[in-house]
DOMAR-639956 format. One record per residue: x negated, z, y negated of N, C-alpha, C, O in turn; residue in one letter. Coordinates in steps of 0.02 Angstrom, whole numbers, plus 50000, padded with zeros to 5 digits. Atoms other than C-alpha are relative to their C-alpha. Layout:
N
XZYXZYXZYXZYA...
This chain:
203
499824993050003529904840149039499845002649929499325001349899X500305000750082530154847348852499705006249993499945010950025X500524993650012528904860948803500265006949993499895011850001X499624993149974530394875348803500234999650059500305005550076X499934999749922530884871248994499225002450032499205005950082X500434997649965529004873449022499845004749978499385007550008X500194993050011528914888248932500615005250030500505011250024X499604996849970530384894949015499995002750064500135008550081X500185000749931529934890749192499335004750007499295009150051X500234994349978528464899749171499825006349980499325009749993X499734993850006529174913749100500395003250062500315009350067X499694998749934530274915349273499485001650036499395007350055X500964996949955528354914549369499965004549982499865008050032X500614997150029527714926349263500725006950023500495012250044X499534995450006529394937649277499995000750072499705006050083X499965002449918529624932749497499425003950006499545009550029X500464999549965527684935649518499715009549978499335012950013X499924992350013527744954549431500225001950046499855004250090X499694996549944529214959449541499495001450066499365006650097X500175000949924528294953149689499195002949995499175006250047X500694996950000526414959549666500225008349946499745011549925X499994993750020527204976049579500415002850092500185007750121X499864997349937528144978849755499764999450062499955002150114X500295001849933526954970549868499175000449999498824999950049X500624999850024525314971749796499724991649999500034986550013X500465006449987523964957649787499944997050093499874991050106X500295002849972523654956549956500914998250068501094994450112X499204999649970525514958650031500564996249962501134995549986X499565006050021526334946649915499644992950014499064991350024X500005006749961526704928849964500194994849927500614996349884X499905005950048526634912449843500874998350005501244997449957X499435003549978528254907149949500535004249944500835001749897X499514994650019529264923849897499884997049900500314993449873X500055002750073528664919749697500364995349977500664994949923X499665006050025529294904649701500794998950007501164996549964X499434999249991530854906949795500335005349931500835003249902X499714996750055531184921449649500084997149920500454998849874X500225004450054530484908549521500784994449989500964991749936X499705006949971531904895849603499624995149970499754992349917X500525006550013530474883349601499825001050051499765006850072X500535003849943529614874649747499345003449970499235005949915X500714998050025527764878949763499484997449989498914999749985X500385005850045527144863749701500055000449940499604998249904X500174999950065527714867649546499685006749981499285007149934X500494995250025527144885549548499214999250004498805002749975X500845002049997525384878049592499814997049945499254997349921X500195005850072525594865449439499855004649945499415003449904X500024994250057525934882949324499255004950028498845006449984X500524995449958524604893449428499724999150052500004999650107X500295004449960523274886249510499765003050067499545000150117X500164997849935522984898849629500425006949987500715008449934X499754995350001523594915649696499555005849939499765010549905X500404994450039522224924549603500014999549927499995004649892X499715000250052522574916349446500565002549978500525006649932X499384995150010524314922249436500005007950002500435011349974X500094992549960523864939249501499515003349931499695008349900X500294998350075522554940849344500415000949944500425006149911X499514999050051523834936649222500545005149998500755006949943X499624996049988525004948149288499735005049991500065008949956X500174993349996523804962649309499714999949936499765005749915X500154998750060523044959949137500725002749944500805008349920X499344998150027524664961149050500275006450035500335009449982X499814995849964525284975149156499285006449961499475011849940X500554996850017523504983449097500205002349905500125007749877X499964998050050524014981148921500555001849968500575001949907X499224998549994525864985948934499675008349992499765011949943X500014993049994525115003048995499565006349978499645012349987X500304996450014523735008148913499795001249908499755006649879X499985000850074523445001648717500315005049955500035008349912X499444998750054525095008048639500185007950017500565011049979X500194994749980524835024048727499565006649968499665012349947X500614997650015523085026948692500085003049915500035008449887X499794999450070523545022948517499955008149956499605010049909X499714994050026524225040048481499505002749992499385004349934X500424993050000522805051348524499624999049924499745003649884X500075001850081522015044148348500354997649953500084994349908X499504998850065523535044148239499655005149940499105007849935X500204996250067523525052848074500585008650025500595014250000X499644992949990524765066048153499765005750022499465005750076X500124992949950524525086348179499834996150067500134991650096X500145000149937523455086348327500725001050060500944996950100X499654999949940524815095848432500814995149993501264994750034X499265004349998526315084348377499734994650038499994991850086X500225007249952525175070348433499785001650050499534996650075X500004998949931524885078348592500524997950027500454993350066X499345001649998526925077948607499954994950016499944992750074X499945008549996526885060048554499814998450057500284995850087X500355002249956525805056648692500105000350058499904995850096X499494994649939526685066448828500464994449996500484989850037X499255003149990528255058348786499784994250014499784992150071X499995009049986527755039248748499774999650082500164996950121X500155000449947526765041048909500435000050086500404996450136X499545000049927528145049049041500754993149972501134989450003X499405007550009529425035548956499784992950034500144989550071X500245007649986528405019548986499815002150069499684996850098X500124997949914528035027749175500714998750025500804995850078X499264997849994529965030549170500134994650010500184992350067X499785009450002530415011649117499604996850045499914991750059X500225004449975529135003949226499745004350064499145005550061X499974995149928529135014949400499454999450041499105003350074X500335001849921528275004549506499094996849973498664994950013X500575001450045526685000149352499365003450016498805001050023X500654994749998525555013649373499885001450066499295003150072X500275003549946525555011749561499674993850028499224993550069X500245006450002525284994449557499355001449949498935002849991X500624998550017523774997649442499525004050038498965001550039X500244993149950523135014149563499764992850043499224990050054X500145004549896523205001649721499454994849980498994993550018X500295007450001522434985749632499355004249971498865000949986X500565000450013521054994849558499365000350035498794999550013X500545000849953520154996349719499664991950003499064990750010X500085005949990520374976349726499604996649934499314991349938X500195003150080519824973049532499755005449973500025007649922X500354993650045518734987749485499954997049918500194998649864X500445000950068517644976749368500644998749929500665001649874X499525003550041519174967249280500465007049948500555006749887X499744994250051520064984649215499385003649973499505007549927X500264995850019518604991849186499804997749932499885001249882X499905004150069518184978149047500285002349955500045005349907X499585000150038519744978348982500255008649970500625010249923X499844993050015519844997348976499515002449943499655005449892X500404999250063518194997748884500094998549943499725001349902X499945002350050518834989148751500555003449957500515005749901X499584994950015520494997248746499805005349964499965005749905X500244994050015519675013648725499415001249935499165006149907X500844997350039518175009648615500145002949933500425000549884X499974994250062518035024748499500355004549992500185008849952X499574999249982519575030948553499685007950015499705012049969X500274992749967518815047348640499625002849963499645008949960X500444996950049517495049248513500405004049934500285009449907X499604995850057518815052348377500365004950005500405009749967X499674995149980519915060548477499575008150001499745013249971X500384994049972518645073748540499505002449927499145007349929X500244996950089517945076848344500795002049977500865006049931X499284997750024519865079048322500225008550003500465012649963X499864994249970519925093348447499545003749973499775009049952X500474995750021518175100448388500155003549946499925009249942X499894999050060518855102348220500645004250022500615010250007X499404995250003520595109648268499715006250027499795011349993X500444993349977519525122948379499615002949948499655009149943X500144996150070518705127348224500305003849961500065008649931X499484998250041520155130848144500265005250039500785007450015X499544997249952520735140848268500614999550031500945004350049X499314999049991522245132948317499984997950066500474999350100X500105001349909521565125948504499475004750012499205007949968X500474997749966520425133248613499504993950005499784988450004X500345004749983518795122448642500314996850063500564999450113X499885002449916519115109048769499684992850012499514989149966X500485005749996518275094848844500594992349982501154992650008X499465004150025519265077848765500254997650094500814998150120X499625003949960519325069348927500325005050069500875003250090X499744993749967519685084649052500905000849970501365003050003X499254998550030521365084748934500304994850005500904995850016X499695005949984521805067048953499984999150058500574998950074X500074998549936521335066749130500915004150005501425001150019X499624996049977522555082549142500824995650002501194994550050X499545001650015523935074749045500444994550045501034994650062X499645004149979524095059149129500085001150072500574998450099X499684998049915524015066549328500455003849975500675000350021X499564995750037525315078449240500724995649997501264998550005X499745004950028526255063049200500154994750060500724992850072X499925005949959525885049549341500195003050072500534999050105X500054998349947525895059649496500965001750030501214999450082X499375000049972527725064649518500424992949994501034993250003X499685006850002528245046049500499704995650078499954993550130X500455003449935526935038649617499965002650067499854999350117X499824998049928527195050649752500935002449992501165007350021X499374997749975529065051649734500244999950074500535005050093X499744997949930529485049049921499585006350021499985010550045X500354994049963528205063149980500635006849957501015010749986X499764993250012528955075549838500674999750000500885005449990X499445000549998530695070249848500135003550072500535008250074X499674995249946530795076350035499875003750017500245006050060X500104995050027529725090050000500315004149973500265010049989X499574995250031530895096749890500685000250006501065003449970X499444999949963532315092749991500594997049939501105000449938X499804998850033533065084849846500554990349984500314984749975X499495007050002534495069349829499484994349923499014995649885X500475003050044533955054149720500295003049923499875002449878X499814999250053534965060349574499785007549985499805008449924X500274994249997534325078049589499104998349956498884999849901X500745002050019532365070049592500214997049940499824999149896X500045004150060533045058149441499935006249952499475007549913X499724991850064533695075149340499265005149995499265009749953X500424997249990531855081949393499504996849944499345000349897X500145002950003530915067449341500204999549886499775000049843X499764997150046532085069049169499525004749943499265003449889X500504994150034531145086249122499164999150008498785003649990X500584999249998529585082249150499704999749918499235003449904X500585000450066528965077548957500015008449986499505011749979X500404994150034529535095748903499615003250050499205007650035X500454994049929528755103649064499294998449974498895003049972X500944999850008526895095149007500005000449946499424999849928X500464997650036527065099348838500125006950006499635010750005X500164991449985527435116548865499345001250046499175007150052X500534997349960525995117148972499434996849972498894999749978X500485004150049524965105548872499865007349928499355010249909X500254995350057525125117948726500105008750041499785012750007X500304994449948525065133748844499245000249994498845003649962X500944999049989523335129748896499564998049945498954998949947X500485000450058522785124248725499795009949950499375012849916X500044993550062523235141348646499365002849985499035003950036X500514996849986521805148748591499935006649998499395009250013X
């Protein structure tokens, strides 16, 4: 077997075992289903991934750093605070947008893998909040925010952000509303949180 067939093959795993632990979780996806999406037997997905939990790591680490790094990023740019609020707004409901079913699949699994994101989050983040929140201290000086607590605002932003995706069936028939209606909803959301993002900053 030549070393691009096996990097191919388990690029298909790695592509198969997303689908299937982003729509089924860890404990509701099946090796069989992986493999059948893999089109590979599950001898050879055992040969690529030696167990379910191995696969399931690789997947949720990557999935971890799909959603939070390139994100985070922003809040310590060199940009105007409130443009890089924007930034942050937007990149954030886009990569929610492109990857639907991500930030549920993280929600659900973190009951199953506290320690494992929490690691990887620490690291993500380190310093990250400290700069940010000397960012804000300083723009409140200036008078152009109101004091605010850094993580109280990131907090806000991202339930602001994740919540009408992750409960789309509840608010979709809540609001009595077709799927192309909820899509066209879903749509407005970046300007809806920064208008409200810079609303509640005003000072």
């Amino acid at each position: 077997m030549s070393e691009k067939h096996e990097q191919d093959t388990e690029q298909r795993i790695f592509a198969a075992a997303r689908e299937v632990f982003f729509e089924h979780g860890f404990d509701g996806a099946r090796m069989a289903e992986i493999a059948r999406r893999a089109g590979i037997n599950q001898s050879m997905l055992h040969y690529y991934f030696r167990s379910k939990d191995r696969l399931f790591e690789s997947v949720f680490e990557k999935a971890a750093r799909e959603a939070i790094p390139p994100v985070l990023a922003l809040l310590v740019s060199d940009t105007p605070l409130l443009e890089r609020l924007d930034q942050f707004v937007e990149a954030h409901v886009s990569m929610v947008c492109a990857n639907p079913h991500l930030q549920a699949f993280i929600l659900q699994e973190l009951r199953r893998h506290p320690d494992a994101l929490r690691r990887f989050v620490g690291t993500a983040t380190d310093g990250v909040f400290a700069r940010f929140g000397r960012d804000l201290e300083q723009a409140a000086e200036r008078g152009e925010i109101r004091r605010v607590n850094p993580h109280h605002l990131v907090a806000n932003i991202l339930a602001l952000s994740v919540f009408p995706f992750v409960a789309r069936p509840m608010l979709q028939t809540a609001f009595r509303a077709s799927d192309e209606q909820y899509d066209q909803f879903l749509s407005e959301r970046t300007e809806e949180i920064t208008q409200f993002i810079r609303s509640a900053l005003r000072p």
